[in-house]
C-alpha positions as CSV (number, residue, x, y, z in Angstrom):
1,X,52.0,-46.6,-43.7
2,X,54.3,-47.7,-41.3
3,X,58.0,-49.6,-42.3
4,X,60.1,-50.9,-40.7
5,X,63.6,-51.8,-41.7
6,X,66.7,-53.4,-39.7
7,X,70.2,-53.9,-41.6
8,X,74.0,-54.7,-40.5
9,X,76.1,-51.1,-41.1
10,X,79.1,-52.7,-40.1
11,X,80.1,-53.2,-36.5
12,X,76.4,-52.2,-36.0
13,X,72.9,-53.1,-36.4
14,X,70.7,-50.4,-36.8
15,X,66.5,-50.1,-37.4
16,X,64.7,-47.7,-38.8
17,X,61.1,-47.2,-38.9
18,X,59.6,-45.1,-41.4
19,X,55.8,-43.5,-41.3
20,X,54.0,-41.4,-43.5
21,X,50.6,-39.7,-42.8
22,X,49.0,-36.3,-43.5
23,X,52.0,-36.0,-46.6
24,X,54.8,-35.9,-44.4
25,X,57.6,-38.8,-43.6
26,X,58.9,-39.4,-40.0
27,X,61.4,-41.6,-39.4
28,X,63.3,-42.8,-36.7
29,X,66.8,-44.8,-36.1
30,X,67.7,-46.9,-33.8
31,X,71.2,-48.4,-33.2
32,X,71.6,-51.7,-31.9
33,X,75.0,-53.2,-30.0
34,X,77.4,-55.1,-32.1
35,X,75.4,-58.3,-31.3
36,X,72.2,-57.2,-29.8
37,X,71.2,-59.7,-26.6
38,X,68.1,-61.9,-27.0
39,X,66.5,-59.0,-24.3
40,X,67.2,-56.2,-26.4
41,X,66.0,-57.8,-29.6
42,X,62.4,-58.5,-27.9
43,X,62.1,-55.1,-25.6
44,X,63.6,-52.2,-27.7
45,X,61.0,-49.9,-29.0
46,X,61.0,-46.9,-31.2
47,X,58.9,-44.3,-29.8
48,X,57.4,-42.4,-32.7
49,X,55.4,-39.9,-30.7
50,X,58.3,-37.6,-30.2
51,X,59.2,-37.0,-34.4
């Protein structure tokens, strides 16, 4: 199962994207600008390969 979660810590947004298989839990955290641009809000990825 895959989730993904994105919140306002203030000044920041932030993502994080949770996955569990095989019994363990990866997560990963991305931090967004102040006001993310239209751009960033469409191309940012988390790459999960690398947790």
């Amino acid at each position: 199962m895959v989730t993904l979660t994105v919140y306002f810590e203030d000044p920041w947004w932030v993502a994080v994207v949770e996955m569990e298989a095989d019994g363990e839990l990866r997560v990963a955290r991305q931090v967004f600008g102040s006001e993310p641009s239209n751009s960033e809000k469409v191309t940012k990825r988390v790459d999960l390969t690398g947790i």
